[in-house]
MIMI-484954 format. One record per residue (C-alpha): residue in one letter; z, x negated, y negated. Coordinates in steps of 0.02 Angstrom, whole numbers, plus 50000, padded with zeros to 5 digits. Example, Ala and Ser with C-alpha at 12.3 -4.5 7.8 and 13.67 -1.06 7.14 Angstrom:
NODE   residu       Z       X       Y
NODE        a   50390   49385   50225
NODE        s   50357   49316   50053
// end
This chain:
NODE   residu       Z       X       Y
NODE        x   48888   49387   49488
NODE        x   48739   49305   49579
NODE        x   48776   49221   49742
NODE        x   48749   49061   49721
NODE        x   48574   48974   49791
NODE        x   48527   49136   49831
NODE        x   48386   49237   49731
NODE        x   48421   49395   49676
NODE        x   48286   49546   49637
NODE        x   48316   49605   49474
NODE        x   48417   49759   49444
NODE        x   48326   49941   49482
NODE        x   48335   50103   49449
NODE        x   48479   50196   49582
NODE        x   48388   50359   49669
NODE        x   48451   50469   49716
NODE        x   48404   50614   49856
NODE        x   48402   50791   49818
NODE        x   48402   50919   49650
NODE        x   48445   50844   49482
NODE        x   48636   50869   49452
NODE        x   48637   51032   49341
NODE        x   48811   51014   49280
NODE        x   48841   50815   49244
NODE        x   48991   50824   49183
NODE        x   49167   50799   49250
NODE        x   49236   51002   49307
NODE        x   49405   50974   49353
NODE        x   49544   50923   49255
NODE        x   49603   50738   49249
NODE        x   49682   50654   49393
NODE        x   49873   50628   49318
NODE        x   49929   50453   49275
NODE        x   50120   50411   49361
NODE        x   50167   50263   49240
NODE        x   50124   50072   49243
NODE        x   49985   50033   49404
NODE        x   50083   50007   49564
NODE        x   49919   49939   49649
NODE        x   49788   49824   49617
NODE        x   49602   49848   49710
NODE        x   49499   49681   49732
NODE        x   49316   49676   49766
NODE        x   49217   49512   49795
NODE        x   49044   49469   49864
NODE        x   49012   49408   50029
NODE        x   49004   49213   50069
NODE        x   48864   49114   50060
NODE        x   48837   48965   50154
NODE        x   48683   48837   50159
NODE        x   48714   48731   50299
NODE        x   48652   48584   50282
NODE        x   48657   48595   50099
NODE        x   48503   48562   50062
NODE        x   48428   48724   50149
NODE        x   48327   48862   50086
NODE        x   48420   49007   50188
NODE        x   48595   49055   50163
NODE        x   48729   49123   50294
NODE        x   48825   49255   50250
NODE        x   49006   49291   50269
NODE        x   49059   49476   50270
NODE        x   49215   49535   50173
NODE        x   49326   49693   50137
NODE        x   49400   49748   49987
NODE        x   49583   49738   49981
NODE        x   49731   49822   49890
NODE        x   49870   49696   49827
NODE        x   50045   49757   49740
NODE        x   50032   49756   49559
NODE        x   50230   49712   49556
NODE        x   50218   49557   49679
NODE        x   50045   49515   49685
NODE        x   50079   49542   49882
NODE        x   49920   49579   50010
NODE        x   49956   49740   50091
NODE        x   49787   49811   50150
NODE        x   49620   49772   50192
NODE        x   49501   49911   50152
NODE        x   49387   50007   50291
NODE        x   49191   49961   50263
NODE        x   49094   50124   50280
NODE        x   48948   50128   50432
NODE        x   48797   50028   50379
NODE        x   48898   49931   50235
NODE        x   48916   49751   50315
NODE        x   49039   49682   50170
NODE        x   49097   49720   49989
NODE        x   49011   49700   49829
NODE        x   49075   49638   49658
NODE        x   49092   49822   49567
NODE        x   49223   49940   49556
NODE        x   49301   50089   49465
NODE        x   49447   50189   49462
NODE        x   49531   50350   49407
NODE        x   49686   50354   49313
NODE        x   49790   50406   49450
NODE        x   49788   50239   49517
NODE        x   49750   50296   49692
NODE        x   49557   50337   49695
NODE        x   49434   50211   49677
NODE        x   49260   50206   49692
NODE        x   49169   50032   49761
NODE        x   49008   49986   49822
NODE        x   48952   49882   49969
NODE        x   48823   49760   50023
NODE        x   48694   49802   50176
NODE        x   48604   49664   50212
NODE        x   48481   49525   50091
NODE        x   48347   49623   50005
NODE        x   48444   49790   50049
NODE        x   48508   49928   49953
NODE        x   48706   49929   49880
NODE        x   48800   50068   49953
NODE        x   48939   50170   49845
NODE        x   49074   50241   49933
NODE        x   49245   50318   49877
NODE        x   49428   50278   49949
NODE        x   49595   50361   49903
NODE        x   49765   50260   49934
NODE        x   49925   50352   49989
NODE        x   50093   50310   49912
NODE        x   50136   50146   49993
NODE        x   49955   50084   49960
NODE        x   49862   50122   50131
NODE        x   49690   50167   50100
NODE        x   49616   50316   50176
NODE        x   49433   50320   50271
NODE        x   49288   50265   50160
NODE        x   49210   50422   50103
NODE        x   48976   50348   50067
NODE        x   48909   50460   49906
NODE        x   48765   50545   50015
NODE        x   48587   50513   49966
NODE        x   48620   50369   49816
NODE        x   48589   50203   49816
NODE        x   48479   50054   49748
NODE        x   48305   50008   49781
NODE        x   48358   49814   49790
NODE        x   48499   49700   49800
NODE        x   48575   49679   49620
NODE        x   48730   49622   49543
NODE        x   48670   49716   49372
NODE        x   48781   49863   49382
NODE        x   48916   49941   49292
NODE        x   48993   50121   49344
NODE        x   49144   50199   49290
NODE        x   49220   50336   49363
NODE        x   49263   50511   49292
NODE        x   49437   50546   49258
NODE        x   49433   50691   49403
NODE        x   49358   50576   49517
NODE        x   49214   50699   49543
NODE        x   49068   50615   49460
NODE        x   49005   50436   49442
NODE        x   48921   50373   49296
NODE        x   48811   50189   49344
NODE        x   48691   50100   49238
NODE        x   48581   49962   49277
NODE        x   48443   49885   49192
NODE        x   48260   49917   49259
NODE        x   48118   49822   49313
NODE        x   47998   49784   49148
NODE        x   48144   49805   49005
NODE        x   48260   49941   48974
NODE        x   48408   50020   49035
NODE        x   48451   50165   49149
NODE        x   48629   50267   49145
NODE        x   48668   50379   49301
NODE        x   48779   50519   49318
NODE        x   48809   50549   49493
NODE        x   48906   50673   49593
NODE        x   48997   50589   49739
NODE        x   49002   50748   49844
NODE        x   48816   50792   49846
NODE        x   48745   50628   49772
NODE        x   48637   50735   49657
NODE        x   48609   50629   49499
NODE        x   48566   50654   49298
NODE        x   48484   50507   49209
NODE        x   48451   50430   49033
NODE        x   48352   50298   48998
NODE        x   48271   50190   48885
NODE        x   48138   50057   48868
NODE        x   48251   49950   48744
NODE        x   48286   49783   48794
NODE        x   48466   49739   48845
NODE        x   48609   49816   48962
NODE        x   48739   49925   48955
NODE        x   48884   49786   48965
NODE        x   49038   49945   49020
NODE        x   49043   50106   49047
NODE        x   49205   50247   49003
NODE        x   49258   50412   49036
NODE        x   49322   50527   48907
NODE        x   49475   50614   48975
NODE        x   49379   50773   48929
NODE        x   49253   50734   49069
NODE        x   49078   50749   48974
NODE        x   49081   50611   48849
NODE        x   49018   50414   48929
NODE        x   49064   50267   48823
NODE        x   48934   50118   48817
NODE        x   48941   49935   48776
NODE        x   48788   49892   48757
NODE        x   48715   49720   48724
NODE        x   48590   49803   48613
NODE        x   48670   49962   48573
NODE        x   48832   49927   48493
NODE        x   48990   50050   48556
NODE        x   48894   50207   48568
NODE        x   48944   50370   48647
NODE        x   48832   50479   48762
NODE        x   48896   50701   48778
NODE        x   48807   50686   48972
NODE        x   48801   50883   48902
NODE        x   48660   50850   48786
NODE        x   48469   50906   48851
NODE        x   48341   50719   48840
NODE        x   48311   50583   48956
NODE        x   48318   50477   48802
NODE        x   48460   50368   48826
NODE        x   48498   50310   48653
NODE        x   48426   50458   48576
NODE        x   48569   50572   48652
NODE        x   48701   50430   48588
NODE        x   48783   50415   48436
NODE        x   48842   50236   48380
NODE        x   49036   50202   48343
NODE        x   49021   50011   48308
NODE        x   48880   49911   48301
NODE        x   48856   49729   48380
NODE        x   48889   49587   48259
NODE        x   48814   49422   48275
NODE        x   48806   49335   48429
NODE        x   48966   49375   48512
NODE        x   48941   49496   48670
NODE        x   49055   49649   48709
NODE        x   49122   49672   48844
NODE        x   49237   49804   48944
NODE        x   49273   49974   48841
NODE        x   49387   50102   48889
NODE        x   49454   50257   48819
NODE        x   49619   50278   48766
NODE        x   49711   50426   48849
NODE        x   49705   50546   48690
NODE        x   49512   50516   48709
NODE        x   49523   50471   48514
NODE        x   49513   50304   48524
NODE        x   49400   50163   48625
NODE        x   49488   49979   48692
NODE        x   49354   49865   48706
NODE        x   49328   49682   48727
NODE        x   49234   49560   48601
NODE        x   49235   49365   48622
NODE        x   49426   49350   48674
NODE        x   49492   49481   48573
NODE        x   49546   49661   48639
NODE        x   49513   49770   48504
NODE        x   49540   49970   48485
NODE        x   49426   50067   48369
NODE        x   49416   50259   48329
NODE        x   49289   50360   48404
NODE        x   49221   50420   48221
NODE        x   49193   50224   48200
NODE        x   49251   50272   48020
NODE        x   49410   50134   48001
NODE        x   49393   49954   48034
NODE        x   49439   49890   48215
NODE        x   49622   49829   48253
NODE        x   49649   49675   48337
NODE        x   49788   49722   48493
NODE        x   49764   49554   48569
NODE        x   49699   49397   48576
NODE        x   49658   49339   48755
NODE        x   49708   49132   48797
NODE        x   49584   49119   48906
NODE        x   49509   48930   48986
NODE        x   49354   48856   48910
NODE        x   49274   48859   49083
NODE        x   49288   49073   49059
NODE        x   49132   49210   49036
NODE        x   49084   49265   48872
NODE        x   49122   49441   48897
NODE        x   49314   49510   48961
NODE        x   49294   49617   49121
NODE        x   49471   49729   49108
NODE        x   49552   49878   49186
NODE        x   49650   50009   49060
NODE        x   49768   50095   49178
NODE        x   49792   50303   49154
NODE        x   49947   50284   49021
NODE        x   49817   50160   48910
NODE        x   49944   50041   48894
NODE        x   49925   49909   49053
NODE        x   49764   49795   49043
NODE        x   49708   49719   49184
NODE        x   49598   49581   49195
NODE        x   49531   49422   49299
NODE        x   49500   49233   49291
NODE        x   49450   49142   49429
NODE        x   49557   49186   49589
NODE        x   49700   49233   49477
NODE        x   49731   49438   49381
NODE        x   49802   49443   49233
NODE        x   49914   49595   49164
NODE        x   49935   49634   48974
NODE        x   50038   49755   48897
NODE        x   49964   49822   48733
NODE        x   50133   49882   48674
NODE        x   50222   49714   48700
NODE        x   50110   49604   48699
NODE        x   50164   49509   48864
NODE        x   50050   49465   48961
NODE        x   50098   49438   49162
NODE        x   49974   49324   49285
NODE        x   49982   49328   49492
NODE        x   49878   49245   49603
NODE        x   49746   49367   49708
NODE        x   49788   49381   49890
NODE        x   49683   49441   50012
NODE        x   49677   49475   50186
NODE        x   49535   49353   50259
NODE        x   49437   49201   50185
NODE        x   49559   49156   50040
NODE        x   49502   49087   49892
NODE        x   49316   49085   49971
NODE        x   49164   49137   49858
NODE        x   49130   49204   49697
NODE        x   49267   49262   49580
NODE        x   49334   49438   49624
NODE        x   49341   49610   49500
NODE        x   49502   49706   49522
NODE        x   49542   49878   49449
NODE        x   49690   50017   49424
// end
């Protein structure tokens, strides 16, 4: 999300430093899910101020990420900034273990966003920010989406590029070393998913439908090394996908409706919820699937909503953090 007042360059294409990632997908095998989400990461964007009001330049506020208790919707930690990272950003992903996340980090107006990986021990204490060496953007940007693989060894970004078109990344966070599609389409890639087998990338794309990328497949031609599961219909925007732990089905979001399809895209949709969300909220659903598939998480305002897809009840806690409550742009949480 913009800050507000402030003028943002538009999105770029990430660089990275080094050789081209020779094996892009995920090596290892999944991190293991331990039942419903005992934690809850929240990342927001740094406060901006115009004082008076009426002024051209903005002062910023720095702020951490936090963890809260999924349970309670209790703070319990703030989380470390890495060197050179003055505050959090607005994007995050997570593994299914519910203990490694990946988040990225604001350096200064006009400066590049930072990505840097945490892991959280058993009572929810997060360990020292590990930076991905080498990667980060040309600009500041709130046009990202990243997801990350269900190992937690590789990091797939997208972002759309200067003059039209869109850009998917497959980083790995050890070396930074990268792979890349793109195209010159217009529209963005809305979401990004791991496959649990750790080489197939789900896309929502704006454009593009539900389409599915095999990161194992030679071309730099984005949607030429897709194939399409569901096509966009009318005007109504997608918006998070996930994949379901099986990896034979996706959960996506469309209008207020979360919806599950089959990878083959061969039977119709089925409706697994319908959202009651405010007239004041996005288009598009931002939600986290947890690593059983069956806990949705999801935000509105300064308030997370929890849904379970097998009951159907749906759970809502206020979002605590540790410093400047309330303050700035709506927060993104994950699982």
């Amino acid at each position: 999300m913009p800050l507000l007042g402030v003028t943002v360059p538009p999105a770029q294409t990430p660089r990275a430093i080094g050789p081209l990632l020779q094996t892009p997908e995920a090596t290892g095998s999944p991190l293991p899910a331990t039942g419903p989400p005992r934690f809850i990461v929240i990342a927001r964007t740094p406060i901006a101020r115009f004082i008076p009001a009426n002024s051209k330049t903005a002062t910023f506020t720095p702020v951490r990420p936090s963890v809260q208790d999924a349970k309670t919707g209790k703070f319990l930690f703030d989380i470390p900034l890495p060197p050179g990272v003055k505050s959090s950003w607005q994007v995050l992903a997570a593994a299914p273990d519910n203990r490694t996340f990946v988040l990225s980090g604001w350096t200064g107006p006009d400066s590049p966003i930072r990505f840097f990986r945490i892991h959280l021990d058993e009572k929810g204490r997060p360990g020292e920010p590990a930076l991905i060496p080498g990667f980060d953007t040309d600009g500041l940007s709130p046009g990202y989406v990243m997801a990350l693989s269900p190992d937690g060894t590789r990091l797939a970004l997208s972002a759309t590029v200067i003059g039209g078109g869109v850009n998917v990344s497959v980083v790995d966070l050890s070396t930074g070393h990268r792979r890349e599609w793109s195209t010159s389409q217009p529209g963005m890639v809305l979401s990004l998913a791991w496959a649990p087998n750790g080489h197939d990338l789900a896309l929502a794309s704006s454009r593009g439908g539900l389409r599915i990328l095999d990161v194992r497949r030679p071309g730099p031609e984005l949607f030429g090394a897709t194939r399409l599961v569901k096509a966009v219909e009318g005007f109504w925007p997608l918006g998070s996908v996930a994949y379901a732990p099986d990896g034979k089905t996706l959960v996506y979001a469309v209008r207020s409706a979360i919806e599950r399809i089959s990878i083959t895209g061969e039977e119709p949709p089925q409706v697994l919820a319908q959202l009651d969300r405010p007239a004041t909220a996005s288009l598009t659903v931002v939600f986290s699937l947890d690593g059983t598939g069956r806990h949705l998480l999801y935000v509105e305002g300064w308030r997370s909503f929890q849904l379970d897809l097998v009951s159907g009840r749906v759970t809502g806690l206020p979002i605590l953090v540790g410093e400047h409550q309330k303050k700035g742009g709506s927060p993104q949480a994950a699982w």
